[in-house]
Every structure is written in structure tokens, then in C-alpha cells.
SEVO-42688 format. One record per residue (C-alpha): chain; residue number from 1; y, z, x. Coordinates in steps of 0.1 Angstrom, whole numbers, plus 5000, padded with zeros to 4 digits. Each point is the difference from the previous one (the first is absolute). Layout:
<rs>
R,chain,resi,y,z,x
R,A,NUM,Y,Z,X
...
</rs>
This chain:
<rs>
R,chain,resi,y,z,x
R,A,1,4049,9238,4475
R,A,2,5018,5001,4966
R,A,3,5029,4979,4992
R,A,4,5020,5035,4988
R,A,5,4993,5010,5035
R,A,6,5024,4967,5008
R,A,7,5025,5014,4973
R,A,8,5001,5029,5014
R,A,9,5005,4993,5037
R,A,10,5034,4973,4991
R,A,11,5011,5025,4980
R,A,12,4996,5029,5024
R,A,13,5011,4972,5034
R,A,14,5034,4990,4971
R,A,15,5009,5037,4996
R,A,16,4993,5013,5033
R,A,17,4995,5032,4979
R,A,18,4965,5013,4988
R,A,19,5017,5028,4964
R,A,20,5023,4967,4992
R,A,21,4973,4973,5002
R,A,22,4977,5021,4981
R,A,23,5029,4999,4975
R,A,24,5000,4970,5000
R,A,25,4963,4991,4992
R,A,26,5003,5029,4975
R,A,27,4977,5018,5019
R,A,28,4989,5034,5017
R,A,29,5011,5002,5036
R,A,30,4967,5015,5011
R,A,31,4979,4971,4992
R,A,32,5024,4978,5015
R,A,33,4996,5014,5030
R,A,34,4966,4997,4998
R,A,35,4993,4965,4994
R,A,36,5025,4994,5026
R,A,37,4978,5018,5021
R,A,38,4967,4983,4989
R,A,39,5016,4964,5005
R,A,40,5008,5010,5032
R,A,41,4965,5014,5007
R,A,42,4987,4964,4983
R,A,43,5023,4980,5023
R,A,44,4991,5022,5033
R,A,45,5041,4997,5008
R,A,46,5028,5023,4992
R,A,47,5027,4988,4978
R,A,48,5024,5026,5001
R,A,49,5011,5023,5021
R,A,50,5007,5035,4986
R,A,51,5022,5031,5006
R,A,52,5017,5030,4983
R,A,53,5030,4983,4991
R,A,54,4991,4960,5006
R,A,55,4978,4973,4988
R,A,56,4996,4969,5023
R,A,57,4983,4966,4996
R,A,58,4980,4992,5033
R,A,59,4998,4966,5016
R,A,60,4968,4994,4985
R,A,61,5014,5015,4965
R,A,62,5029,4971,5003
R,A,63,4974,4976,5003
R,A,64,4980,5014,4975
R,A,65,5028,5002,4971
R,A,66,5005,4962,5006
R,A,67,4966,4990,4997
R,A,68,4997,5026,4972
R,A,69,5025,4987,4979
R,A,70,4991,4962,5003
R,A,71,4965,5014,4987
R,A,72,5018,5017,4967
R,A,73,5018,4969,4996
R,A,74,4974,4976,5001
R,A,75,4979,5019,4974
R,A,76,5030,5000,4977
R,A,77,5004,4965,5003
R,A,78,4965,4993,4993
R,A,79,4998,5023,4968
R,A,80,5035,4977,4989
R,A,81,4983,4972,5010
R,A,82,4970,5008,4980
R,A,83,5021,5009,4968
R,A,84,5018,4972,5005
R,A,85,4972,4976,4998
R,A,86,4986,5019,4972
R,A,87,5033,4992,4980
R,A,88,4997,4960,5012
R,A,89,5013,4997,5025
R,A,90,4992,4974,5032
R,A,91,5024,5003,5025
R,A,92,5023,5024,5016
R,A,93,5031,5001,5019
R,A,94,5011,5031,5017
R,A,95,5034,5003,5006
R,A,96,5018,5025,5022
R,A,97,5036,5011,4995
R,A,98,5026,5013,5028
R,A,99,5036,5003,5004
R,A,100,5011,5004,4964
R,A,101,4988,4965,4992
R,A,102,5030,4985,4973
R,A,103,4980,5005,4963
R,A,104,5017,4969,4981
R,A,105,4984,4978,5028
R,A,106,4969,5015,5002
R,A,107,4993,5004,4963
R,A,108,5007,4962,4988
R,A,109,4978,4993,5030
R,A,110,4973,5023,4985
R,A,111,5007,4988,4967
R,A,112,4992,4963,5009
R,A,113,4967,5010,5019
R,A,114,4987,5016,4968
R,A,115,5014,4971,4977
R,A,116,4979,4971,5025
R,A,117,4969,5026,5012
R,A,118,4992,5023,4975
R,A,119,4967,5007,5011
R,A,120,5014,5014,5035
R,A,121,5004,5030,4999
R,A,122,5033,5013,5021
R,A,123,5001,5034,5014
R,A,124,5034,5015,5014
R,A,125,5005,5027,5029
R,A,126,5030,5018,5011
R,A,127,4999,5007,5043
R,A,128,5017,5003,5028
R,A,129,5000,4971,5021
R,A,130,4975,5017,5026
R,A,131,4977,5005,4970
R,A,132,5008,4961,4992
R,A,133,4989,4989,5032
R,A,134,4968,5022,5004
R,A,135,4990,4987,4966
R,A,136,5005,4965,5007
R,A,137,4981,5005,5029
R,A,138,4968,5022,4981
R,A,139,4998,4972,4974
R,A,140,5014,5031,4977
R,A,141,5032,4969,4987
R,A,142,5000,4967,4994
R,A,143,5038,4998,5007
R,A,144,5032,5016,5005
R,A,145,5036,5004,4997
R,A,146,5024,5012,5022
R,A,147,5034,4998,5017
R,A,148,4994,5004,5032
R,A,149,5002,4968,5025
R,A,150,4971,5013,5025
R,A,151,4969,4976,5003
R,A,152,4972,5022,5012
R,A,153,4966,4987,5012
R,A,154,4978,4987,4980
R,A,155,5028,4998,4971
R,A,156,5013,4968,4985
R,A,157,5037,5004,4984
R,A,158,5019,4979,4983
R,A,159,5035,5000,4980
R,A,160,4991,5009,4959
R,A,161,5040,4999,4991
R,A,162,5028,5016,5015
R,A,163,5031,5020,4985
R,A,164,5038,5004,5010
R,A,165,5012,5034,5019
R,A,166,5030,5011,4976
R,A,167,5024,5031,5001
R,A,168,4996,5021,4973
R,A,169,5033,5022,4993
R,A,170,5012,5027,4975
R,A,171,5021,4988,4969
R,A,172,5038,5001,5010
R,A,173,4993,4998,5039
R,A,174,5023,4985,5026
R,A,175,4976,4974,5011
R,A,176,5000,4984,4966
R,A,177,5032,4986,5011
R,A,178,4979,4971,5020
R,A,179,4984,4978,4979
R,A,180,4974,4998,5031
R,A,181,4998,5029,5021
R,A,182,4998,4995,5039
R,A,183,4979,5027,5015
R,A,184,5025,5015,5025
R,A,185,5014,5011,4967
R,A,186,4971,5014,4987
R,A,187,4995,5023,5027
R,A,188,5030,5021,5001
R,A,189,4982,5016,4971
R,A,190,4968,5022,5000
R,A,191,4967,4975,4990
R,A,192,4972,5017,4978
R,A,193,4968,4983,5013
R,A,194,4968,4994,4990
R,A,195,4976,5023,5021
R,A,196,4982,4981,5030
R,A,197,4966,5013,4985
R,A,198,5005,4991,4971
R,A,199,5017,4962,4999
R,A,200,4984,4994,5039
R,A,201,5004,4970,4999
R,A,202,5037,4994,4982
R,A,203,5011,5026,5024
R,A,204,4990,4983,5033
R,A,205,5016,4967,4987
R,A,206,5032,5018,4988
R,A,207,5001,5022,5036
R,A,208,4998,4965,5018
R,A,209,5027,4985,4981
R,A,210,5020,5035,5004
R,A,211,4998,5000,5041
R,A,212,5019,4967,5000
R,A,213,5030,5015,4989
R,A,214,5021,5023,5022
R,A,215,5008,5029,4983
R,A,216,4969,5020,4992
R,A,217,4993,5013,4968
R,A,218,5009,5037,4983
R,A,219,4962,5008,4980
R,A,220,5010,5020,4973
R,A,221,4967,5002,4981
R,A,222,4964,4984,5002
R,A,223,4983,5002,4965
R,A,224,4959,4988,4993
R,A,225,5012,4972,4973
R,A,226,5035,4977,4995
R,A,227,5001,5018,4964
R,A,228,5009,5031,5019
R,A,229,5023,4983,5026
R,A,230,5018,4984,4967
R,A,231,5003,5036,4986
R,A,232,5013,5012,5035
R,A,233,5027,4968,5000
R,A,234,5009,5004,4964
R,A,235,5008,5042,5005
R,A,236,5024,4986,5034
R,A,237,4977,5010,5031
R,A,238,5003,4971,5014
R,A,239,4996,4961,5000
R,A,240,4965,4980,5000
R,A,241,4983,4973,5015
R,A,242,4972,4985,4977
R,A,243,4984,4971,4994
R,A,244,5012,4981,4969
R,A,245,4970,5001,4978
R,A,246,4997,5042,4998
R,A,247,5038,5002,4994
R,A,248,4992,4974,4970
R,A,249,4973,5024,4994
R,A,250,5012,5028,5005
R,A,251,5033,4998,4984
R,A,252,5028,5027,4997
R,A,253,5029,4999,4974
R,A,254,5021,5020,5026
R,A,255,4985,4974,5033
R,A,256,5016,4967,5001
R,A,257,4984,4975,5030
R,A,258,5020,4977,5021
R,A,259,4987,4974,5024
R,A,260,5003,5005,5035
R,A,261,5024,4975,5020
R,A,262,4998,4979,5028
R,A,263,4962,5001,5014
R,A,264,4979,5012,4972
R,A,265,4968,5014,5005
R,A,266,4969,4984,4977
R,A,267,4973,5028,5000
R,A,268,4968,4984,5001
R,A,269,4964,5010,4975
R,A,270,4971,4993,5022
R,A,271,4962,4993,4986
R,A,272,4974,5011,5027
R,A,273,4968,4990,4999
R,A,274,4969,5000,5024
R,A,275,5000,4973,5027
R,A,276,4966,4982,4980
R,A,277,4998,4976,4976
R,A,278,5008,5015,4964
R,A,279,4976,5003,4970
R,A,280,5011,4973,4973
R,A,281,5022,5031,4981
R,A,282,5017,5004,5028
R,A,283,5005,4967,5007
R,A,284,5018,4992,4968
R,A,285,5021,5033,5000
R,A,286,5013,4986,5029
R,A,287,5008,4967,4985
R,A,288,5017,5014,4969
R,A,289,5026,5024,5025
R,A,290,5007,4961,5015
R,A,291,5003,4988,4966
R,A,292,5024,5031,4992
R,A,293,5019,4992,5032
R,A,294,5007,4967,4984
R,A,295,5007,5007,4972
R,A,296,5031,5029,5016
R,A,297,5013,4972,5019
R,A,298,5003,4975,4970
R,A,299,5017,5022,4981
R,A,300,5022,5008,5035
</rs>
């Protein structure tokens, strides 16, 4: 077995569609089909099943396109991690990002670890939070943010920082009469919100703070990133719910942001981490997110 034959499987399990994977890989279709066919033959199983007008994964082709991409992914880490001590480097930390993960944050935090441990070497990946989890799990990251509150097995969580829920409104709205804005008010207009698979994690913590209040909100619009919803608020589609730090961010001249009033809602940045004792880089990583914590509520 080839490692292209892996390439081509994912690509073919992903697309569900033999002309467009073969696209993909920039590719004939023909010999995509058969070196689908000779893994097969190799594994003695059938990965997909095959008709006219449908391609299907089989239960042993899920199972397969798991294990098939951990494979892929461990001999990409172990070609960085071979460059990377080739460069000088002695350590690693791989870090796994979910949740749209605030930037100014995460990048003085980065910054630090680069300042105090140049020779580790610190590798970033964008996932969902299901890919987060597996990963953690594989040994495929060191660590991970997110901002969902669930503590699965095997999976030690802790508070990194946490951010303020504001309202984000068009220029020359209504609400701007409150200084801060209770939420009753806030939902007698359309909300543009972040999409569930996208911000997971923000989304379940704003839904749970949404279901104590009566009146149940109008969804307007869910967009991928809180640029979009920002661009969304700003051309009068409705109102937004974000945390503080991606308004900052992401900031509109036509989007002003009010607090909300009465019981506020602090959306919490979670580090995960395997339930083992930490390598020495990850050990101080840790220490420098308590050390940033401090440092917030100081100046607080």
C-alpha cells in the first residue's frame, strides 16, 4: 500500500464523488478508480458502495477514513518535526484552535512563548471541536482552545480567560438610547448569529443564556465569521450578540456595541488538554495563560 492510495481514498470518502475527487487530486478518473479498487483488493474489505447515480462510504470505509487520516497526519507532523529540528529546534507545542479563538489574546500569548522558548517550536491548527477532541485524544495536539463548557472523558479543561456578551447595533438605532441594553429589548429585533458549526462552542453558551429569557429569538442571519455578522449589523439586518474581544476585533465604523443589562453573560475560552501529566512546554504554556489571567485582573 502507497500513501497516494491514502490520498486518494479521503479525498474520494470527502467528495462522495469519484469525476470531482479526481479533480481534486488533478487526476484521471480512470486510475482513480483503480487504485480504489486495488486498496480494496489489498485490504480484503469494500470501502464503498457504488451505483449509477451514488457513491457511499461503508461501515468499514468510515472506519477506514478515520484511521486513514490520523495516518496522513502523523507523517506530516513527523516530516515538520524533522524540519523543525533541522532548523534548531528542541521542543514543540501543538496547539489546536476552535470557536474563532479571540487573535489579540492568542497572539501576545504566542508572542511571549517565542520571546521565553525560542527553541520550541509552536505549530497552530484550525478544527472543529470533534476534530479537537479526536486529536487530543491521538496525541495529534498538545492543547486546545475552545468555548464550549463540556468536559469529555479523558479531557482536562480549564478557564484560559473569558470575554463579555455585548449587543452589537447599527449606527443611529433605537437601542442606542440605553446606555446598557437589557435583552428583552434586544429581541424584538432580528439577531445575525454566528453559525453553530462554525463558533460551536460561543453558540451553545449564547443558546443557554438565550433560553432563560421568555421571548424567543427572531434569527435573521447566521454567517461563518463575526466580520460577516458585523457587515450584516452594519447594512441593518439585524442586531448581534458577540463576545467583546471579536467586536474589538472586528470593528465596524457603521456598528456601535453596547453592554448588555442586568445579568450579563461572561463567555468563557477553555484550554483542553489530555487527562496526563504534560511535557515541560506544556507545562509552562499553561503557567503563562495563569500569568495572563493575572495580569487581566490587575489591570480590572
Amino acid at each position: 500500500m502507497e500513501i497516494r492510495h491514502l490520498r486518494y481514498f479521503i479525498a474520494v470518502a470527502e467528495e462522495l464523488h469519484f469525476a470531482r475527487a479526481a479533480q481534486r487530486l488533478h487526476i484521471e478518473q480512470s486510475p482513480l478508480s483503480r487504485a480504489i479498487k486495488h486498496l480494496e483488493h489489498r485490504l480484503g474489505v469494500q470501502l464503498f458502495e457504488r451505483t449509477t447515480r451514488t457513491t457511499r462510504l461503508t461501515w468499514a470505509g468510515q472506519i477506514f477514513l478515520d484511521e486513514a487520516r490520523h495516518v496522513l497526519f502523523t507523517l506530516q507532523q513527523a516530516i515538520a518535526s524533522a524540519k523543525a529540528a533541522a532548523k534548531g529546534y528542541r521542543g514543540k507545542l501543538r496547539i489546536a484552535l476552535s470557536d474563532d479563538i479571540d487573535p489579540v489574546r492568542l497572539s501576545v500569548l504566542l508572542a511571549q512563548c517565542r520571546e521565553e522558548e525560542p527553541d520550541v517550536e509552536i505549530r497552530l491548527f484550525e478544527v472543529s471541536l470533534a476534530q479537537q477532541l479526536v486529536g487530543l485524544r491521538y496525541g495529534l495536539y498538545d492543547v486546545g482552545f475552545t468555548q464550549t463548557l463540556d468536559e469529555p472523558d479523558g479531557i482536562v479543561s480549564q478557564v484560559a480567560w473569558s470575554d463579555s456578551l455585548v449587543v452589537a447595533v447599527p449606527a443611529r438605532h433605537p437601542l442606542l438610547a440605553h446606555t446598557d441594553i437589557p435583552i428583552e429589548e434586544v429581541l424584538r429585533y432580528p439577531l445575525i448569529q454566528c453559525h453553530p458549526q462554525s463558533c460551536e462552542g460561543s453558540h451553545r453558551q449564547i443558546q443557554h443564556y438565550l433560553r432563560t429569557v421568555r421571548t424567543p429569538p427572531v434569527i435573521a442571519e447566521q454567517v461563518a465569521t463575526f466580520d460577516l455578522m458585523m457587515v450584516f449589523v452594519a447594512a441593518g439586518f439585524g442586531i448581534g450578540l458577540a463576545n467583546e474581544s471579536h467586536t474589538n476585533t472586528c470593528r465596524h465604523l457603521d456598528v456601535v456595541t453596547r453592554p448588555l443589562s442586568g445579568n450579563r453573560l461572561a463567555v468563557e475560552t477553555r484550554l483542553l488538554r489530555l487527562d496526563a501529566e504534560p511535557s515541560a512546554p506544556l507545562r509552562r504554556f499553561i503557567d503563562r495563560i495563569g500569568l495572563l489571567q493575572l495580569g487581566s485582573a490587575m489591570r480590572n
